[in-house]
C-alpha positions as CSV (number, residue, x, y, z in Angstrom):
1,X,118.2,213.0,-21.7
2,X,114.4,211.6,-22.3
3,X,112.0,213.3,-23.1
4,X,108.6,213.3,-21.5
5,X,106.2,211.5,-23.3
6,X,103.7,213.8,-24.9
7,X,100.1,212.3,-24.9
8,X,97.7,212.3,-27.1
9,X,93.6,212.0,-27.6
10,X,92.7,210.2,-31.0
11,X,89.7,209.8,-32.2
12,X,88.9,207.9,-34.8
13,X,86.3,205.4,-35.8
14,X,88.1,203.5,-38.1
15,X,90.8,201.1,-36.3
16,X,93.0,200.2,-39.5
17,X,93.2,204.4,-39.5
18,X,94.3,204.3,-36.0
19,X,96.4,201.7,-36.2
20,X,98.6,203.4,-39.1
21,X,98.7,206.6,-37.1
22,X,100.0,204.8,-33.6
23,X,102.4,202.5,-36.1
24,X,103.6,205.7,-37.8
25,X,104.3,207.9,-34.3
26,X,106.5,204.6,-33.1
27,X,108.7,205.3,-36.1
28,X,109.7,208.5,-35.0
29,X,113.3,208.9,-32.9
30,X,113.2,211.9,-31.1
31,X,109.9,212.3,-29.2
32,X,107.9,209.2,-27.5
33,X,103.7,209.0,-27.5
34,X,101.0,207.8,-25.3
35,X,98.2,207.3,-27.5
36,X,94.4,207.3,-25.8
37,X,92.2,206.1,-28.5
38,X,89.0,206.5,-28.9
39,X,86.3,205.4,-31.7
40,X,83.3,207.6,-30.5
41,X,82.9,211.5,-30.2
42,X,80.2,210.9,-27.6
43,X,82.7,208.4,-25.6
44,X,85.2,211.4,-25.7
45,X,83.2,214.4,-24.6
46,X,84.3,213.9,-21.0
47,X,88.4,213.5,-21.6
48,X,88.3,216.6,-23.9
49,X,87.7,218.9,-21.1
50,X,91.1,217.5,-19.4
51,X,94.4,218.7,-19.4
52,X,95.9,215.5,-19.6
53,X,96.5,216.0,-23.5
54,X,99.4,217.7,-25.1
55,X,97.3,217.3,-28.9
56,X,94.3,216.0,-30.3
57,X,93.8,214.1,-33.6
58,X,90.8,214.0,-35.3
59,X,89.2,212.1,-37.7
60,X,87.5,214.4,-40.8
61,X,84.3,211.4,-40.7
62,X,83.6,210.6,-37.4
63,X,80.3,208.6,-37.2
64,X,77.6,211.2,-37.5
65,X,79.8,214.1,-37.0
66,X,82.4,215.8,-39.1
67,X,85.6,217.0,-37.8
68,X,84.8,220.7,-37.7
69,X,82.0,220.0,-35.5
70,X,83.9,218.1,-33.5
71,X,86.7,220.8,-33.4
72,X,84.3,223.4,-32.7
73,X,83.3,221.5,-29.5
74,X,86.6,220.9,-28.8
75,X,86.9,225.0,-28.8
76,X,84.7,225.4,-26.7
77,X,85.6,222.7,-23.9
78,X,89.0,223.2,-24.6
79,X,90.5,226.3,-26.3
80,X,94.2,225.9,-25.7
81,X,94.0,221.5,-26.8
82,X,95.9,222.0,-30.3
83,X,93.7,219.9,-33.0
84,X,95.0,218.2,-36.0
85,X,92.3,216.9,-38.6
86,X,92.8,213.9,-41.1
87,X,90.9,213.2,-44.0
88,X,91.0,210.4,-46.1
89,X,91.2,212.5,-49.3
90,X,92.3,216.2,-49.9
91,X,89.5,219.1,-49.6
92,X,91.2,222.8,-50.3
93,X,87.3,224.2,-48.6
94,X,87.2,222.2,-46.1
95,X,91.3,222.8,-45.4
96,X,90.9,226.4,-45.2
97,X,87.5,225.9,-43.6
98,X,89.2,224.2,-40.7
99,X,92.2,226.4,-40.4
100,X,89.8,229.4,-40.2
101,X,88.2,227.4,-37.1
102,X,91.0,226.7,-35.5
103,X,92.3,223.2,-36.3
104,X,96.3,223.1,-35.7
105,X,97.3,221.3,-39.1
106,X,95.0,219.3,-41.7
107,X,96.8,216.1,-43.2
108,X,95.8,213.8,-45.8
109,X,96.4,209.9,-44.2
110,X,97.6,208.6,-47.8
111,X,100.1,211.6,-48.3
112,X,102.0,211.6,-44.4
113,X,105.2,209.7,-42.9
114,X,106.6,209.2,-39.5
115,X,108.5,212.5,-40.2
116,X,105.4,214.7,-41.4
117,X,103.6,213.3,-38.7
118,X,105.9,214.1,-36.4
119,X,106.8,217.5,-37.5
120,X,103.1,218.4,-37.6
121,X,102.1,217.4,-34.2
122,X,106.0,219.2,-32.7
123,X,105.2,222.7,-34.4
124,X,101.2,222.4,-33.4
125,X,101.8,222.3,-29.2
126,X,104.8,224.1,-29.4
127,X,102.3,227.2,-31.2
128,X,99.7,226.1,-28.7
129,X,102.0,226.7,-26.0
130,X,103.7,229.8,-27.1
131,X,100.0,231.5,-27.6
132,X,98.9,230.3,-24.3
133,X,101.7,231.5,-22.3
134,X,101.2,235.1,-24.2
135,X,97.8,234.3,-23.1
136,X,98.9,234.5,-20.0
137,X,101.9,236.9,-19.6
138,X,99.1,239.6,-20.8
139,X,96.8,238.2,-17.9
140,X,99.4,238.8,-15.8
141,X,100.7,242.3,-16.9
142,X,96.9,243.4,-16.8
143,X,96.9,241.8,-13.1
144,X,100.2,243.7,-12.1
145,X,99.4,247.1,-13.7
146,X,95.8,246.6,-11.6
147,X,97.6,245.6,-8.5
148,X,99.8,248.9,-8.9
149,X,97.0,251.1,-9.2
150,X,95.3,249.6,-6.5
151,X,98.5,250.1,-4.6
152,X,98.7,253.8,-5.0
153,X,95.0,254.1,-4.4
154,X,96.0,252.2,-0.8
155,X,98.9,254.4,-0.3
156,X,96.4,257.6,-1.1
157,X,93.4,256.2,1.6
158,X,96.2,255.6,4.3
159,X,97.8,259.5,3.5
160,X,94.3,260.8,3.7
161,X,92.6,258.8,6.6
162,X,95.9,258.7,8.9
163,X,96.4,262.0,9.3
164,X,92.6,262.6,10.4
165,X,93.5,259.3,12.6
166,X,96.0,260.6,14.4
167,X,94.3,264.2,15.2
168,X,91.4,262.1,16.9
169,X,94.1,260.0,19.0
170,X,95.6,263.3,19.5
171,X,92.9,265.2,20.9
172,X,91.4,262.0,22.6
173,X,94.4,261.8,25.0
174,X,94.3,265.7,25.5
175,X,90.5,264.7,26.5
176,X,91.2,262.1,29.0
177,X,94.1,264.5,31.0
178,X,91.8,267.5,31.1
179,X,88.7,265.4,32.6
180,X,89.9,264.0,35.9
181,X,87.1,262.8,37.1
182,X,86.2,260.5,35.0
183,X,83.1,258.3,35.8
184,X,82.5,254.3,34.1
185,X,80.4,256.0,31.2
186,X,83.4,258.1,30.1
187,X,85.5,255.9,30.5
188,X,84.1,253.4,28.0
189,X,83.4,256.1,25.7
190,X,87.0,256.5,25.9
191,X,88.1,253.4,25.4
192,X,85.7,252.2,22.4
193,X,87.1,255.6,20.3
194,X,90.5,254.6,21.4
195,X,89.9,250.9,19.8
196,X,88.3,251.9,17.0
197,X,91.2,253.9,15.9
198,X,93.5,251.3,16.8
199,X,91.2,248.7,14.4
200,X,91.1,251.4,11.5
201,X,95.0,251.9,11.6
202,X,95.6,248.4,11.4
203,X,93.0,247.9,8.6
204,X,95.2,250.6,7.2
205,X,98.0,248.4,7.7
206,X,96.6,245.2,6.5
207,X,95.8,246.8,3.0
208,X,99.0,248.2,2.4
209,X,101.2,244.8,3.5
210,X,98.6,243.3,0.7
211,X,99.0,245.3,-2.1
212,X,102.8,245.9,-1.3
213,X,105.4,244.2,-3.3
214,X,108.4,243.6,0.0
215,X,111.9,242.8,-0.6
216,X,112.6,238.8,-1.2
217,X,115.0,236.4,0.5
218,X,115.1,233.9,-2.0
219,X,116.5,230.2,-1.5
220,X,116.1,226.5,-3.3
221,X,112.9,224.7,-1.8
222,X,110.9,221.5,-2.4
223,X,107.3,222.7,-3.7
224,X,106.6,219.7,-1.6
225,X,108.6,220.6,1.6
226,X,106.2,223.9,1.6
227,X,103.4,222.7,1.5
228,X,103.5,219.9,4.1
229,X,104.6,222.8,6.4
230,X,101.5,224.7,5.5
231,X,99.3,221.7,6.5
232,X,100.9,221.4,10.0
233,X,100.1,225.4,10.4
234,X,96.4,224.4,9.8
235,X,96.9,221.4,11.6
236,X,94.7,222.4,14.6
237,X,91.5,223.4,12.1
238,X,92.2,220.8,10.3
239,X,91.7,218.1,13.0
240,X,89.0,220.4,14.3
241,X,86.8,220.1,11.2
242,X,88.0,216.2,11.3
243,X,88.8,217.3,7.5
244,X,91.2,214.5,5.4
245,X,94.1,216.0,3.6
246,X,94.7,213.5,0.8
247,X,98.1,214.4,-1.1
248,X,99.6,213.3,-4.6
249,X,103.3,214.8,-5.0
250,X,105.6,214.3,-8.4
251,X,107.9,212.2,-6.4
252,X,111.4,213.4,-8.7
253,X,112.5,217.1,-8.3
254,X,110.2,219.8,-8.0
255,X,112.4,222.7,-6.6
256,X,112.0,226.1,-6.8
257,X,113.8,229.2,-6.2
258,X,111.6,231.3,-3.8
259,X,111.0,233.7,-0.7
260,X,110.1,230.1,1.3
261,X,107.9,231.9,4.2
262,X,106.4,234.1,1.9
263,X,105.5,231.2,-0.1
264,X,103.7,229.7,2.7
265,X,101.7,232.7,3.7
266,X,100.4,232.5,0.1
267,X,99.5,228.8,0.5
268,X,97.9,229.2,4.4
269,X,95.7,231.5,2.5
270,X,94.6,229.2,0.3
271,X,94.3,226.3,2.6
272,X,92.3,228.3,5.3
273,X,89.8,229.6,2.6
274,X,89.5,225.4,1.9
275,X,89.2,224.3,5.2
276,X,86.5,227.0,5.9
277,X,84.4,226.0,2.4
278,X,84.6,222.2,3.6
279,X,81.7,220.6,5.1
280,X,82.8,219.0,8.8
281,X,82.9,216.0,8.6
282,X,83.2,215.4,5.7
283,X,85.3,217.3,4.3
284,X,88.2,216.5,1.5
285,X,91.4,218.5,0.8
286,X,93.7,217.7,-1.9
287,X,97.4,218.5,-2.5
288,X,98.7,218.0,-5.8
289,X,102.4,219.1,-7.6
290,X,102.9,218.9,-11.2
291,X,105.6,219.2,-13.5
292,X,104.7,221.0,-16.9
293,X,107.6,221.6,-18.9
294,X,109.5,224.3,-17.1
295,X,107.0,224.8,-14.6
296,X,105.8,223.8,-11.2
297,X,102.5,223.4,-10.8
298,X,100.8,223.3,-7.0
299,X,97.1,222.5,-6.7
300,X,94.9,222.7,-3.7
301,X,91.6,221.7,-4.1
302,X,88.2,221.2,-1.9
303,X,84.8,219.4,-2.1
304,X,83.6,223.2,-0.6
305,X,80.4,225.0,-1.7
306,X,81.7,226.3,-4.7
307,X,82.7,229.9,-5.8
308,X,79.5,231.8,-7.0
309,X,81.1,232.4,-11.1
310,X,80.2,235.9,-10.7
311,X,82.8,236.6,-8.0
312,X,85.6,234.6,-9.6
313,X,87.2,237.5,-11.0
314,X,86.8,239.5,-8.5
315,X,88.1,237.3,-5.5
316,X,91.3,239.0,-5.4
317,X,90.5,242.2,-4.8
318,X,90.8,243.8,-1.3
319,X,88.0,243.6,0.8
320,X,86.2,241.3,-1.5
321,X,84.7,238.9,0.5
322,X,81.5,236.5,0.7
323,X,82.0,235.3,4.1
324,X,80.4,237.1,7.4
325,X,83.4,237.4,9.0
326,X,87.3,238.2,7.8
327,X,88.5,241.4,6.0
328,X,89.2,239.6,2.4
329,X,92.5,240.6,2.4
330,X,93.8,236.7,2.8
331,X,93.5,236.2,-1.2
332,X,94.7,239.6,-2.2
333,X,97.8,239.1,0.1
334,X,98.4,235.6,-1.8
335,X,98.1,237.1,-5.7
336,X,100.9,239.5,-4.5
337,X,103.0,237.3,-3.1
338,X,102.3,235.5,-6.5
339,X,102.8,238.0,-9.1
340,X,106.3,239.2,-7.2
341,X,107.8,235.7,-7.8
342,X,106.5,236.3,-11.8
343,X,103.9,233.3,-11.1
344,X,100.7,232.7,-11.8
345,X,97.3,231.8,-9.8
346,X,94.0,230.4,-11.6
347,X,91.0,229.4,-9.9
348,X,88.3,226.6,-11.1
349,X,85.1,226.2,-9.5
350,X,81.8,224.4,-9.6
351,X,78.9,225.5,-7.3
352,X,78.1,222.1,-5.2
353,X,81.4,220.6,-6.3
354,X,84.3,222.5,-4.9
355,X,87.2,224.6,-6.1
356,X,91.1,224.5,-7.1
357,X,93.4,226.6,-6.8
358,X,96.1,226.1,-9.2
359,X,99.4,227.8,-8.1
360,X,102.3,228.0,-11.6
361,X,105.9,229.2,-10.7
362,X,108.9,228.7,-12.7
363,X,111.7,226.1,-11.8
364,X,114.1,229.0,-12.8
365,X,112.0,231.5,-11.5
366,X,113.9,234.6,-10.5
367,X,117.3,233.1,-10.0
């Protein structure tokens, strides 16, 4: 079976250089390359950010800049992009000096062959993956250990309020037989009490269904299938805002083993937080599945307002919410749906630009 291309960013100012490096990676029999070359640092400063790239290779003399600095930058824009650094000639400083900031490998061009190359760039991504997936199996541990404790907190505010709750209910009705005559002032009296307590009991109920890991029915569904079925649930505000869904889907298999309902709660969530960010009018949603090794990735994105940074990490939480109306339970629901099918959910966002939501889940996930 063929394996995925992996691609790769290259800069390097001298074309002779790249050519050798692109001639040497064809050489190679058991992985393929699609090389994005690039002379200039400053021409590259906007594809480093992406996550298009599987590796970066580096020049040591790039222009005006050296490779640490450009590795430093990289860093920075980039932290999980695993970096290799050439040099033209052997430095033991500068060797350990880029190791110690983070470069993946440092090879001297004169002194590599297909099979060096090859081995170097196979072992860098495959530590740059390992680390970021213990990156984030410890985000999600902290995330599920919160999410417990938040749970039991729930489960302690419910104990403590109902009880209270039900007394009120209690001697409200004992109230209403023991005044006959009642007149239209006592009447509504008795009714607004009566609906408040109703509305507090099913606020009760709302934070415990979030924070509440249920039981599963789990069965093989297109990533794709879900989501289209999401959009006609929010087909009506959709239309109403006069909002385009625009949609990109990996067209081969992306199935995953799921609780499919569930799944779409989680992503009606999502989708009514876009369509409510969106200007009218004007307004842009995009769909988007990946396929990342052994993972599915969904994205839903928006051209909304933009998530304030400050509540970014905090957008999960129950009751956190920056909108007048709505209990900001929606997102909370959706990370526990989430983290019971072991997946993962990151948010971007750029004030004035919009915001993804970027939705991981194994293909073997819980089978």
């Amino acid at each position: 079976m063929a394996k995925d291309p992996l691609h790769i960013l290259h800069l390097e100012d001298d074309e002779e250089d790249y050519i050798l490096i692109r001639d040497l990676l064809e050489d190679t029999d058991q992985q393929t390359y699609e090389i994005d070359w690039i002379p200039s640092f400053e021409d590259a400063k906007g594809k480093i950010a992406l996550d298009g790239y599987d590796i970066c290779l580096v020049d040591y003399m790039l222009g005006k800049y050296t490779g640490l600095e450009v590795l430093k930058y990289i860093r920075e824009k980039n932290p999980h992009l695993p970096v290799i650094i050439f040099t033209g000639r052997g430095d033991d400083n500068i060797d350990i000096e880029a190791m110690n900031a983070g470069a993946a490998d440092y090879l001297i061009k004169g002194q590599i062959d297909a099979n060096i190359l090859e081995r170097s760039i196979r072992y860098a991504i495959s530590h740059s993956r390992t680390l970021k997936q213990l990156i984030e199996n410890e985000k999600s541990l902290r995330a599920a250990e919160q999410f417990a404790l938040t749970g039991r907190v729930a489960q302690l505010i419910a104990h403590e309020v109902r009880n209270p709750l039900t007394n009120v209910k209690l001697a409200l009705q004992q109230l209403q037989e023991e005044i006959q005559d009642k007149e239209e002032e006592h009447t509504s009296l008795f009714e607004l009490i009566d609906r408040n307590c109703n509305r507090i009991n099913q606020l009760i109920t709302d934070l415990l269904d979030s924070t509440r890991f249920n039981q599963l029915n789990y069965e093989n569904v297109s990533i794709n299938n879900i989501l289209d079925e999401t959009v006609e649930l929010a087909r009506d505000r959709l239309e109403l805002k006069k909002i385009k869904v625009q949609k990109s889907y990996r067209n081969d298999i992306c199935v995953v083993h799921i609780d499919k309902e569930k799944m779409k709660i989680a992503f009606l969530n999502i989708l009514i937080n876009a369509i409510e960010e969106v200007p009218e009018g004007d307004g842009i949603i995009k769909l988007i599945t990946e396929k990342r090794q052994d993972k599915c990735i969904a994205i839903i994105s928006d051209n909304g307002k933009g998530i304030d940074p400050n509540a970014l990490n905090r957008i999960f939480e129950p009751f956190f919410t920056g909108k007048k109306k709505g209990l900001g339970l929606g997102l909370t629901t959706t990370y526990n749906i989430l983290l019971s099918h072991n997946g993962n959910l990151k948010v971007e966002s750029e004030i004035g630009k919009g915001s993804s939501f970027i939705i991981t889940l194994d293909f073997t996930s819980n089978k």
